[in-house]
SEMI-285285 format. One record per residue (C-alpha): x, y, z. Coordinates in steps of 0.2 Angstrom, whole numbers, plus 5000, padded with zeros to 4 digits. Example, Ala and Ser with C-alpha at 12.3 -4.5 7.8 and 13.67 -1.06 7.14 Angstrom:
2
506249785039 506849955036 
***
This chain:
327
500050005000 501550125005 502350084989 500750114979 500450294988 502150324983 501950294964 500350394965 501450554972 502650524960 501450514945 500650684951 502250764953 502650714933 501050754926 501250934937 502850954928 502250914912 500651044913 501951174919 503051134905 501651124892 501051314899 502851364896 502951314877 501351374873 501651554875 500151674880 498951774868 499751954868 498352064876 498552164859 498252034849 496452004859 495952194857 496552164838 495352004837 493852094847 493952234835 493852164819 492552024826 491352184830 491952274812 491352114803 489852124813 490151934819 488451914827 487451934809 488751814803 487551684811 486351714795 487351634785 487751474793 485851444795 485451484775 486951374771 486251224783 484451244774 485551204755 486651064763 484851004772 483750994756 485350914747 485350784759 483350754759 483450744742 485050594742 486650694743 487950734756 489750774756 490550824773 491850904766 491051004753 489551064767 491051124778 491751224763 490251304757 489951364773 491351454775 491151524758 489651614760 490151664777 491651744769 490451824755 489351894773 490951974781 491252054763 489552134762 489752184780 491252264779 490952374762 489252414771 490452494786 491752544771 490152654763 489452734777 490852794785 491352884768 489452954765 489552974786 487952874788 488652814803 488953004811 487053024811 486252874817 485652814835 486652654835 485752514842 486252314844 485452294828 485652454816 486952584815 488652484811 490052434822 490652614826 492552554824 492952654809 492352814819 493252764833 494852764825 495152594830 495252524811 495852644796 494852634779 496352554770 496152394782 494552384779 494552404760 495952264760 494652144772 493152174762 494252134745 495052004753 493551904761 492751934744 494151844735 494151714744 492351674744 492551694727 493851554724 492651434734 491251464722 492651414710 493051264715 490951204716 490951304698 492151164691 491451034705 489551034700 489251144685 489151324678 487651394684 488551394701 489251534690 487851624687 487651634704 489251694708 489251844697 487651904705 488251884722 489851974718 488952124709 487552144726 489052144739 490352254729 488852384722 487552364737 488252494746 488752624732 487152604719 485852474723 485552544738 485052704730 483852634717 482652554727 483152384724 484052354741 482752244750 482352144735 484452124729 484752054747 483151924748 483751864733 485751844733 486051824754 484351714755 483751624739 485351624730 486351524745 485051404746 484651344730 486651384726 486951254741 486051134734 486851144718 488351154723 488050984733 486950874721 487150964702 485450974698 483951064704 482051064707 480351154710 480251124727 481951194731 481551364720 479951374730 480451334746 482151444744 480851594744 480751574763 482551624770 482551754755 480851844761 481751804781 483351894772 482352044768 481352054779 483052094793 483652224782 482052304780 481452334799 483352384802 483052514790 481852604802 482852684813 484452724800 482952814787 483452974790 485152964792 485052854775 484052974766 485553104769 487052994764 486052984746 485152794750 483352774745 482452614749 480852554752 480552674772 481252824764 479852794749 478552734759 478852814776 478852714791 477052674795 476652614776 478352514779 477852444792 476052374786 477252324771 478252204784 476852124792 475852084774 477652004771 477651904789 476051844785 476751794766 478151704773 477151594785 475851574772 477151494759 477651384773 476151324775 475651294759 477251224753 477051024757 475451034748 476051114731 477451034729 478850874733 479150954751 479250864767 477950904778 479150914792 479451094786 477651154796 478751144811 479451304807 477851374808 478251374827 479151544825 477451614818 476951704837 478951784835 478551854818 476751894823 477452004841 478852094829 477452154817 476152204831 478052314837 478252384821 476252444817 476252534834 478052604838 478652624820 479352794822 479952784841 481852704838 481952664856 480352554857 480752474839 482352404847 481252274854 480552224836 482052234828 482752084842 481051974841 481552014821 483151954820 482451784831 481251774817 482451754802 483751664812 482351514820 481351504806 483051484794 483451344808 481951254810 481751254789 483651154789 483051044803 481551004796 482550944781 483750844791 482450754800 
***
């Protein structure tokens, strides 16, 4: 027993060692480094980046229902349209710190941009070089799946690269915002997802890619409502500066009932599991954030609160569309 108790002491005497060791070769993150990494997470807005990993589940899902799944390439997209995300995100920043948007907004958790430009704490050079550079390399992805699983993968890929470099600069300005981001960061990643995965394409998939690209629009629009005036002076013109707000905001709620509408119908029209109703669950979230945006659509503070039960919306519904696929 002595002996025993002293093999135990001496194993934990090693294993001490050998942390202490392991602690000293590994050297600690520089607390510059962390501030670096904490900057940039907030100037790419890594919160919103969550978007995109839910619409990329939703293509990977319905490729899978429909017989066709690659771990590899479902990790790879992923991080391609993530990377196309950040790009969008950052020339957003890149724009309205130029037109000084950002100067004359109430920044809220959901609207307003990052605030790092204005802070000083990036230059407009670093972002320029991240925006291009995330872009690229989002690019090269859709490449690869271009050569993998055919050219309209292509087709795709141009319009994707056109809405993130020009969103900012013209589309913005013509009205065509809401629709140009429905279409290329909601139905575009689905049904280019699913391509990209199985090479072929159906109705169902069209049609039910309608769903995260309303969802998509639907988050820019309501975050439009406190930024309208602000907007409006930096030269933008989209659907609240057109409308106003309380036209904009019986605009949204027509489009809340839409979406759950589509969902609803969907495994009735067409080769769609009728596991999707269970996304239907997010229906009193999406119902709350339009009663929000009727009553307190021009009182920022109170719209905060939609704008949240808005951005749970687009993220569950988006979720529980790629789970019901997978189920």
């Amino acid at each position: 027993m002595a002996a025993t108790g002293i093999r135990r002491a001496r194993d934990c005497i090693f294993a001490r060692a050998a942390v202490q060791s392991a602690l000293v070769i590994i050297p600690e993150v520089p607390m510059s480094v962390k501030r670096q990494l904490g900057v940039w997470f907030q100037q790419v807005r890594a919160p919103f980046l969550i978007l995109s990993v839910a619409l990329a589940l939703v293509g990977i899902a319905t490729a899978r229902w429909h017989g066709f799944c690659h771990l590899g390439h479902s990790l790879l997209l992923v991080l391609g349209v993530v990377l196309a995300h950040a790009s969008v995100n950052l020339f957003n920043e890149l724009s309205d710190h130029r037109t000084r948007i950002d100067e004359h907004t109430a920044r809220t958790p959901f609207s307003g941009g990052s605030g790092m430009l204005q802070a000083g704490k990036t230059t407009p050079r670093q972002v320029t070089l991240a925006a291009y550079g995330t872009l690229l390399a989002a690019g090269a992805i859709g490449l690869y799946f271009a050569f993998a699983s055919g050219w309209p993968i292509l087709v795709l890929m141009a319009a994707g690269a056109v809405a993130i470099r020009f969103y900012t600069s013209h589309l913005s300005r013509w009205l065509v915002g809401e629709l140009v981001s429905g279409l290329t960061l909601g139905c575009f990643v689905v049904i280019g997802g699913h391509y990209a995965l199985s090479s072929y394409m159906t109705s169902d998939i069209l049609y039910i890619s309608l769903v995260p690209g309303i969802l998509t629009a639907l988050l820019l629009f309501l975050n439009e409502f406190p930024d309208a005036e602000a907007d409006r002076r930096g030269g933008r013109r989209h659907l609240v500066i057109y409308f106003g707000r309380g036209k904009s905001a019986v605009i949204y709620a027509a489009a809340v009932l839409l979406l759950f509408a589509l969902i609803a119908a969907g495994p009735f029209l067409l080769n769609i599991p009728y596991s999707v109703l269970i996304a239907l669950a997010t229906l009193p979230v999406g119902a709350a954030a339009a009663f929000l945006a009727l009553k307190h659509h021009d009182d920022p503070a109170r719209m905060v609160r939609a704008q949240g039960l808005n951005v749970a919306l687009v993220i569950g519904t988006d979720l529980l569309l790629a789970l019901a696929y997978f189920m």
